[in-house]
mmCIF file of the C-alpha atoms, coordinates in Angstrom:
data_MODEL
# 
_entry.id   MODEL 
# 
loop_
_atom_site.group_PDB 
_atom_site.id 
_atom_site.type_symbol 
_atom_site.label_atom_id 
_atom_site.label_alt_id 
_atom_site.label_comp_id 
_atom_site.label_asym_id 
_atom_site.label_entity_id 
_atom_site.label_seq_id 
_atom_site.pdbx_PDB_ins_code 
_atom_site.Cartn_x 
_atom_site.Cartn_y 
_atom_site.Cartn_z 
_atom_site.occupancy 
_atom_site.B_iso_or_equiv 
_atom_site.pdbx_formal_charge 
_atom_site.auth_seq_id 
_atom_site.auth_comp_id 
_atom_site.auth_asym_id 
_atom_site.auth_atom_id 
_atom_site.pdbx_PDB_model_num 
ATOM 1  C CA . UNK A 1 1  ? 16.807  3.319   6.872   1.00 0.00 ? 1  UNK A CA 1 
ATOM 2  C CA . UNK A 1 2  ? 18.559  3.685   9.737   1.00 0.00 ? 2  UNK A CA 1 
ATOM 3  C CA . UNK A 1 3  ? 21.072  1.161   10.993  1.00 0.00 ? 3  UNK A CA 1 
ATOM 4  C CA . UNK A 1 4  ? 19.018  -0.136  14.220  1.00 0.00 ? 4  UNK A CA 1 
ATOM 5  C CA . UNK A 1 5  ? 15.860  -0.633  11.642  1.00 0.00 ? 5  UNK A CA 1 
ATOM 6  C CA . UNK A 1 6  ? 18.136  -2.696  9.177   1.00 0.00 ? 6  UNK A CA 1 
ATOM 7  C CA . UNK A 1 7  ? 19.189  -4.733  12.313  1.00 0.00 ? 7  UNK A CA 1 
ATOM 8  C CA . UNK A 1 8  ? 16.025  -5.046  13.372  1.00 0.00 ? 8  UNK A CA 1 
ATOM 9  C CA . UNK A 1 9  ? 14.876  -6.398  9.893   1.00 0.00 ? 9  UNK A CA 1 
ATOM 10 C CA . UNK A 1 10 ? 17.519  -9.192  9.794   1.00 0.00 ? 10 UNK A CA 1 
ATOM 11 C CA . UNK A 1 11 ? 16.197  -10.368 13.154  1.00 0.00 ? 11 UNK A CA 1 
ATOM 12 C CA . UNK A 1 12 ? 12.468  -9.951  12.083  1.00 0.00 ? 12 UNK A CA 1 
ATOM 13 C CA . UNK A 1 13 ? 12.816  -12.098 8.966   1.00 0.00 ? 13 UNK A CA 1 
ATOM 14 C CA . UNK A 1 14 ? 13.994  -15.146 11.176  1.00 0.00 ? 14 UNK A CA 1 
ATOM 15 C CA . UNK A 1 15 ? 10.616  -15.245 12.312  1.00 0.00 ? 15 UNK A CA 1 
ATOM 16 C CA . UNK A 1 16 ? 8.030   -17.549 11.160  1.00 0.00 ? 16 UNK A CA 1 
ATOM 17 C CA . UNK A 1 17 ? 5.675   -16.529 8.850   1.00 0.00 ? 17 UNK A CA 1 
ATOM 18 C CA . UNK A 1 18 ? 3.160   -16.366 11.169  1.00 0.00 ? 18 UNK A CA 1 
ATOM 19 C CA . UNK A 1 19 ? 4.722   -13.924 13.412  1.00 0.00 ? 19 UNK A CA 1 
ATOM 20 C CA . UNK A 1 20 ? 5.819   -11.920 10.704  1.00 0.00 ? 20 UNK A CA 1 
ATOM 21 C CA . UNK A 1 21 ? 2.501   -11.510 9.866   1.00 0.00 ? 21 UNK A CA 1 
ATOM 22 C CA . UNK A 1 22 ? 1.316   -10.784 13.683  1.00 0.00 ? 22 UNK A CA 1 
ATOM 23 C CA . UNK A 1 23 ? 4.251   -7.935  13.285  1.00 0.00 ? 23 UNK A CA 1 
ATOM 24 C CA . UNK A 1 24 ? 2.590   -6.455  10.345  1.00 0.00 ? 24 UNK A CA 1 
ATOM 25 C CA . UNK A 1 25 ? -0.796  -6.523  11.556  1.00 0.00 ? 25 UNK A CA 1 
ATOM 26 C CA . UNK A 1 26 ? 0.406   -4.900  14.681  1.00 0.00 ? 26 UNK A CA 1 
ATOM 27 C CA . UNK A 1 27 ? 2.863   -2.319  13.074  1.00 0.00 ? 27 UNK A CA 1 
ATOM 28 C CA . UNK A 1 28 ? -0.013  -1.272  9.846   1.00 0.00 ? 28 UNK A CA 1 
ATOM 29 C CA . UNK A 1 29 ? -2.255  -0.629  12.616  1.00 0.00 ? 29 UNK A CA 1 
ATOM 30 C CA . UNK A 1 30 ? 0.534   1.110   14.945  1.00 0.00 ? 30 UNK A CA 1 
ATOM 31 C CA . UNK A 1 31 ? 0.284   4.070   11.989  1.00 0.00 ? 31 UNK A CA 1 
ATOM 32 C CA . UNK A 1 32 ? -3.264  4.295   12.550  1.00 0.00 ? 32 UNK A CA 1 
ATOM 33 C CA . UNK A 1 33 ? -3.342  6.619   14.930  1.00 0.00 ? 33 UNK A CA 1 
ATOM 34 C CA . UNK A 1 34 ? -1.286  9.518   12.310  1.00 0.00 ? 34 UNK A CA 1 
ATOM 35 C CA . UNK A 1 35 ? -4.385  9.380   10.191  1.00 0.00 ? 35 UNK A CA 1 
ATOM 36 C CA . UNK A 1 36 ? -6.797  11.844  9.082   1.00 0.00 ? 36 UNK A CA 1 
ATOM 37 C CA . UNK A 1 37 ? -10.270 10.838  11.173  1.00 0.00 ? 37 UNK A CA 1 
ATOM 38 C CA . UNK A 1 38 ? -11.909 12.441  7.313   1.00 0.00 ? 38 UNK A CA 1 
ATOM 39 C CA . UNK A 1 39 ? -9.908  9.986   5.256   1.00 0.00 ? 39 UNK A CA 1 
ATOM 40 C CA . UNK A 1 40 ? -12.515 7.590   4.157   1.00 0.00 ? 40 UNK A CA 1 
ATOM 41 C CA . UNK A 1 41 ? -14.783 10.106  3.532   1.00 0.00 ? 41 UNK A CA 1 
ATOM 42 C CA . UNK A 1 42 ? -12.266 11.272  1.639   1.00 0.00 ? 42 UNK A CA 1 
ATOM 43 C CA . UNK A 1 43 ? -11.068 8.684   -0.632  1.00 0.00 ? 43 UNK A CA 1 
ATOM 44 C CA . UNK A 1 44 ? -15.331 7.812   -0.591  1.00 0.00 ? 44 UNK A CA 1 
ATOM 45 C CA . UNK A 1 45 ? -15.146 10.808  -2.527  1.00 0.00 ? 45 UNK A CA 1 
ATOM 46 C CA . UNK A 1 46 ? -12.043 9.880   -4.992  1.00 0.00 ? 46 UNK A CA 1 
ATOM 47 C CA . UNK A 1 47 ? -13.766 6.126   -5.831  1.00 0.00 ? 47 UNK A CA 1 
ATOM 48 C CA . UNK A 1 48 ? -17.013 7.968   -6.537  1.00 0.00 ? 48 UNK A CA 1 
ATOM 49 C CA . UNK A 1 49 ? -14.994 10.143  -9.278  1.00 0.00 ? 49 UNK A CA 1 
ATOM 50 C CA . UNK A 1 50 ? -13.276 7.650   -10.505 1.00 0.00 ? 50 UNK A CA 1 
ATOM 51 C CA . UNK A 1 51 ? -16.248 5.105   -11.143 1.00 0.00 ? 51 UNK A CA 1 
ATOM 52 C CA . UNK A 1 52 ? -18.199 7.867   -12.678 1.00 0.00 ? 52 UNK A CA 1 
ATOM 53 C CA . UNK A 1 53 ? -14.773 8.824   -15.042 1.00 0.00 ? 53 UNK A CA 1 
ATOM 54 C CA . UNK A 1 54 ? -14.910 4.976   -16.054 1.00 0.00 ? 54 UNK A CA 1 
ATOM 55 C CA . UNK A 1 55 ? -19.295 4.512   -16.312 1.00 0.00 ? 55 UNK A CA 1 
ATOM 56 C CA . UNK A 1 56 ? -18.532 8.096   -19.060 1.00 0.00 ? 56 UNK A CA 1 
ATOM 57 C CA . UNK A 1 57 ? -15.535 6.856   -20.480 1.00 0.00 ? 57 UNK A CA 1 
ATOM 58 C CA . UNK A 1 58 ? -13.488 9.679   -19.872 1.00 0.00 ? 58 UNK A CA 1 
ATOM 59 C CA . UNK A 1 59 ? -10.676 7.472   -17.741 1.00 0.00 ? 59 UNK A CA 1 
ATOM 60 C CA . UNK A 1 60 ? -8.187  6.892   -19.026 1.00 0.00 ? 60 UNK A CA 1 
ATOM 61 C CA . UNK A 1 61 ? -6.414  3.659   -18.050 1.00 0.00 ? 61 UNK A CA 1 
ATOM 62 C CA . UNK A 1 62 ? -3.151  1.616   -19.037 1.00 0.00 ? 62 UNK A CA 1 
ATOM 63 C CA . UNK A 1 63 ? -3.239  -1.665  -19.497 1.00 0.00 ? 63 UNK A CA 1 
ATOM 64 C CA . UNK A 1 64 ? -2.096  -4.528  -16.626 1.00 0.00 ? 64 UNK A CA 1 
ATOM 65 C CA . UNK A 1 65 ? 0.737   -5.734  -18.341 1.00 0.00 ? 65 UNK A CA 1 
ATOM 66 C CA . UNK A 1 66 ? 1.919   -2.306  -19.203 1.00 0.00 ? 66 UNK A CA 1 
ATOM 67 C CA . UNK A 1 67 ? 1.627   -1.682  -15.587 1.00 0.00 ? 67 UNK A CA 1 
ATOM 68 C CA . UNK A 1 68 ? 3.721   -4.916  -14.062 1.00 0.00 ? 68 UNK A CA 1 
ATOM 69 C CA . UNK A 1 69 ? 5.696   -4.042  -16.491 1.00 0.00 ? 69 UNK A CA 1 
ATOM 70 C CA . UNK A 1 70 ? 6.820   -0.508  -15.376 1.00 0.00 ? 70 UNK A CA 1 
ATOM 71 C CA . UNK A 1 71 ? 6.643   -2.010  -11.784 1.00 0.00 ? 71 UNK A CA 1 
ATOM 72 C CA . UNK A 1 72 ? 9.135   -4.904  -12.320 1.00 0.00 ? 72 UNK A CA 1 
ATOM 73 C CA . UNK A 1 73 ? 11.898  -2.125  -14.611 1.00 0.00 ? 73 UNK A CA 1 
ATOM 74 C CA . UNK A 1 74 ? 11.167  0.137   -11.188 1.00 0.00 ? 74 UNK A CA 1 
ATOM 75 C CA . UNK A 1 75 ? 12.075  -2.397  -8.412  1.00 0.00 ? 75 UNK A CA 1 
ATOM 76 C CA . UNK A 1 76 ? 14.430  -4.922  -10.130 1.00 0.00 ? 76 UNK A CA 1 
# 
C-alpha cells in the first residue's frame, strides 16, 4: 500500500463508526463501475452449479471450524 493510502487510513480510522461506514458504502460502490455488466448472470450460473453439486452430493465441502480455523493461522 502506498504511503499516502496508509496515511490516509490512520486519518480514516479516527472517524466515527458511522462515517466509516458512509466511506465504505461510498468506496464498495466507487469499484462498481470496473465490473463486468454479465457478472450476475455469471455467478447466477456458478450458484446454480453449486446447489445442484450439493442436491447430488457430489460437493465436496470442509467443515466451518476447519475453515475459521485455516482463516485465523492465515491472518494472525
Amino acid at each position: 500500500m502506498s504511503e499516502t493510502a496508509e496515511k490516509l487510513k490512520l486519518e480514516l480510522s479516527r472517524l466515527s463508526a458511522r462515517e466509516r461506514a458512509e466511506l465504505a458504502h461510498f468506496l464498495i460502490h466507487s469499484l462498481d463501475e470496473d465490473i463486468d455488466d454479465n457478472i450476475e448472470v455469471i455467478w447466477d450460473a456458478e450458484l446454480t452449479q453449486r446447489l445442484e453439486d450439493i442436491n447430488h452430493k457430489t460437493a465436496i465441502g470442509e467443515s466451518s471450524s476447519q475453515v475459521f480455523s485455516e482463516l485465523r493461522e492465515k491472518y494472525s
